[in-house]
N, C-alpha and C positions, 0 to 999 in steps of 0.2 A: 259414523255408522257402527252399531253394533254389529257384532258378528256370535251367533249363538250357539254351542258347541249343539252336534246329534244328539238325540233322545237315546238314553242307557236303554238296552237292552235287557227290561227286568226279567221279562217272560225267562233267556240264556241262563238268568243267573238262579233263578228260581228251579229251573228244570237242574242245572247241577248242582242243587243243594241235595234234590229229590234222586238226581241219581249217586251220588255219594252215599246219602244214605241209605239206598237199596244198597249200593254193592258192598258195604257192611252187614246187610242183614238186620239192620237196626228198626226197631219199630220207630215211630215216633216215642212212646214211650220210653226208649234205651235212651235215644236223642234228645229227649230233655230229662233225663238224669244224668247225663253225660253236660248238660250245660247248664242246668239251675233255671232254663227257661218253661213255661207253663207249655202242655203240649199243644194246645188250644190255638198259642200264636208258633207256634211250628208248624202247624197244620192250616193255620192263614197266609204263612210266606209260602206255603209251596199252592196254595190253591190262588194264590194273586191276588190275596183281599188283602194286604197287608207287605210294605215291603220288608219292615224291620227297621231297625236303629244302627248306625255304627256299633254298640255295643252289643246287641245281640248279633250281631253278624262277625264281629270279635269273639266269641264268645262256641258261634259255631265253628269258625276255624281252627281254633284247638283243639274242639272233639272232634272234630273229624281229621285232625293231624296234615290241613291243608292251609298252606299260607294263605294271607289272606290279601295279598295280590293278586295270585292265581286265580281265587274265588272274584273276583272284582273285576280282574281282565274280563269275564264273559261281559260284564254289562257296556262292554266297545264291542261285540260280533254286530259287524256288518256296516263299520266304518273303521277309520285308521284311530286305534288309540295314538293319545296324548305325547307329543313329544317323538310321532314318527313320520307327521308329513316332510314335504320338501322344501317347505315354508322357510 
């Protein structure tokens, strides 16, 4: 029997890129000179047409000076992440 891990919560993780980047003040524009990414796919991670790459999501946790565990815990809101049931 398979056992399937819960569905990531992108919508969580998308919303705290968006709110990071407000409470900087950063347009999109600041935010992708701050990461070499085109604003266009900035502007697709936070609208949910797009979720991004490992490397762009690397890429944003540096400019915005946020680990990129912390960024990634959002996508377990509203089950137990990895390695905390009582299994």
């Amino acid at each position: 029997m398979t056992i399937l891990p819960p569905d990531p919560d992108l919508d969580a993780l998308r919303l705290e890129l968006a709110r990071l980047r407000a409470a900087r003040g950063w347009t999109y524009d600041e935010l992708a000179a701050r990461t070499g990414l085109a604003r266009r796919t900035l502007i697709e991670i936070e609208q949910g047409r797009t979720v991004g790459t490992l490397k762009t999501w690397h890429a944003l946790a540096h400019a915005l000076n946020t680990p990129l565990d912390v960024l990634f815990a959002n996508l377990c809101r509203g089950h137990e992440p990895p390695g905390q049931t009582n299994d």
